[in-house]
N, C-alpha and C positions, 0 to 999 in steps of 0.2 A: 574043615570049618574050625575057625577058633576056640577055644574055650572061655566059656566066659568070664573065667580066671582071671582071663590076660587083660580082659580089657583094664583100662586104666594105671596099667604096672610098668608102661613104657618109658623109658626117663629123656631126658633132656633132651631137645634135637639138638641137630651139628649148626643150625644156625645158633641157640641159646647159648650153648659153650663158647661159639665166639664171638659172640656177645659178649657174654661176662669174661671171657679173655682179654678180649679190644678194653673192656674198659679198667680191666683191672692195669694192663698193659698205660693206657692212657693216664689212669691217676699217677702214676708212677714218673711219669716222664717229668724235665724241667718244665717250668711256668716260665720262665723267663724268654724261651726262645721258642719258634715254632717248628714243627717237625712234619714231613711227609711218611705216610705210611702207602706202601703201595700193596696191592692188592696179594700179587704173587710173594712178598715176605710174608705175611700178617698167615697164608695159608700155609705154606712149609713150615711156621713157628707154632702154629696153633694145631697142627696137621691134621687138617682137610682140607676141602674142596673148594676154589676160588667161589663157588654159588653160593654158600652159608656166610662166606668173608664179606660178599659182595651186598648180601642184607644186612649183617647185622652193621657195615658202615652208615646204609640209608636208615637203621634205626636209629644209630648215633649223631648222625644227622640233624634227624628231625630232632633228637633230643639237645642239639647247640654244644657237644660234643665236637664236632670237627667239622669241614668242609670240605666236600668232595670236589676236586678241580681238573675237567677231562683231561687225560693225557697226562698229568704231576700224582693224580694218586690223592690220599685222605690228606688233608691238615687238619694239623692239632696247632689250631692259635697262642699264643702266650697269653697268661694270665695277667691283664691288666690290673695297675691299683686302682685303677676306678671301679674296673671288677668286683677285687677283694670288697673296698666299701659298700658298692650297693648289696653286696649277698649278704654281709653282716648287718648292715640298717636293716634288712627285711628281716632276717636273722629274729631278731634283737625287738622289734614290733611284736612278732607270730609268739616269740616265746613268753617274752615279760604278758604279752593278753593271755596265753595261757594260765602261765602260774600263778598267775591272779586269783584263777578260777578253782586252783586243784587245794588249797592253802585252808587249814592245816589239813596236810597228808595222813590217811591213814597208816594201820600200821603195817598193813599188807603191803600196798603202794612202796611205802616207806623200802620194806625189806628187798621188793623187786628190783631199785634202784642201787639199794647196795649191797644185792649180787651182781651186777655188771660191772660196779666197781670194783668187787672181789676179780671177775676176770680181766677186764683190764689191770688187775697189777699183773693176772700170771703170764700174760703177753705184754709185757712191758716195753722187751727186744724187738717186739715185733710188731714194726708202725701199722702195714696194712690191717692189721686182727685189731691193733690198736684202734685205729681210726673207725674201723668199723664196728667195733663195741663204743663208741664215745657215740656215733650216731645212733645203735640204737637208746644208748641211756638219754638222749636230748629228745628221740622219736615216742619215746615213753610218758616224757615229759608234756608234749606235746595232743597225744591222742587221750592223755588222761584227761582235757580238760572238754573232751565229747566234741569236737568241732568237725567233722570230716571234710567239708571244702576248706578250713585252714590244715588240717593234716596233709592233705593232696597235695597242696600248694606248697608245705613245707619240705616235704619229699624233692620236690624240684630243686631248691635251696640248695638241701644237704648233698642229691648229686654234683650238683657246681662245685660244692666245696670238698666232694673229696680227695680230688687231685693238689686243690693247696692244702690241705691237712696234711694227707701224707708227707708230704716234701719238709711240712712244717716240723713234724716230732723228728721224722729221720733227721734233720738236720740241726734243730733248734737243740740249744744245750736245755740239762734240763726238764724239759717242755711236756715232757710226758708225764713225767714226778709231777712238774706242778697239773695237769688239767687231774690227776687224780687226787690232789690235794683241792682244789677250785672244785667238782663234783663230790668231793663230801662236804665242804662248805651250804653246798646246794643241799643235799638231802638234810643235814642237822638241819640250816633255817625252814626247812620245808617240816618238818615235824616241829619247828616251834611255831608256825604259822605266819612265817614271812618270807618268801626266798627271792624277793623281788633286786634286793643288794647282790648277794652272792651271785644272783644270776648274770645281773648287769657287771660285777667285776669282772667275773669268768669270759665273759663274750668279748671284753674291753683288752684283756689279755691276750685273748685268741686273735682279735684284730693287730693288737700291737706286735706280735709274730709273724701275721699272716707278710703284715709291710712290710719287715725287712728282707734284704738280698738273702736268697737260701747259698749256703757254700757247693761250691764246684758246679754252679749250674752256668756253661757257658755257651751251649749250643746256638747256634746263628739262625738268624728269621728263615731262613728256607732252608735247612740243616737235612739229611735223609738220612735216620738214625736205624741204624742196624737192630734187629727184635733179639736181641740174648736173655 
């Protein structure tokens, strides 16, 4: 009989890991070209069981992450620029109605914001931790101003967009330096009681990156990219 110790100490199943595998795997990859991921690499690289591989693609799925094509395996489509524009238009709505609302910051708030900053400098080298402290510092921004169906809804955003972020710092000269210089632009006007400027520059910067060609991304529309 168990003890009832145990209940609740269990971690991650073999489906969530490759999950967060597949999609860490996925932000990583070119935007420009589309790639097959077939079930039997995704499970040798992730190592387990095609069964865990096999769900976490129908979660990725359903999230517009990729498309499963019988017999060819997962595609990861290219990110189109009409892509990039619609996720920063919605972008750029969700947050300017935010920080409307959060203005002037306290100084709690204030300080929560630039500790993320503090860690995003100490990962500077390092796009994925990058990108995913930039998300929570914009997620903070967000949930501060009490909305839960615009937070929901902003979550779906920022997963679209972390596959072009990533590719964006890793490649953009730069790009890092500046979004931590453009995020303290944001907290000072947000403790002077206006961060509606800073905010709209910073996201207008982020678009004008996301546009350009990223270097060495040449992979072909049906490409079948090895998992190293």
């Amino acid at each position: 009989m168990s003890s009832p110790l145990n209940v609740g100490t269990r971690g991650p199943s073999a489906q969530d890991v490759t999950y967060g595998w597949l999609k860490k795997h996925i932000s990583e990859l070119s935007r420009d070209g589309g790639v097959f991921l077939s079930e039997s690499e995704v499970a040798k690289q992730a190592g387990t069981s095609r069964t865990p591989v096999r769900e976490a693609l129908l979660r990725l799925e359903a999230e517009g992450f990729l498309q499963i094509v019988p017999k060819k395996g997962a595609f990861i489509p290219p990110i189109s620029d009409s892509e990039i524009e619609a996720v920063m238009q919605a972008r750029a709505l969700v947050e300017d109605w935010c920080i409307q609302r959060i203005v002037p910051a306290d100084a709690a708030f204030v300080a929560a914001l630039e500790g993320l900053i503090a860690e995003q400098e100490a990962v500077i080298d390092d796009p994925a931790a990058f990108i995913e402290l930039d998300r929570a510092f914009h997620r903070l921004l967000v949930r501060q101003a009490g909305n839960p169906v615009l937070a929901e809804f902003y979550e779906s955003l920022r997963e679209r967009q972390i596959r072009m972020g990533i590719r964006a710092v890793a490649s953009g000269e730069n790009r890092a330096r500046n979004v931590l210089e453009e995020h303290t632009a944001i907290v000072r006007a947000l403790a002077d009681g206006d961060a509606g400027d800073a905010l709209a520059a910073h996201l207008s910067s982020t678009l004008a990156v996301l546009r350009l060609p990223i270097r060495g991304d040449h992979a072909g529309e049906h490409s079948v990219r090895g998992l190293s």
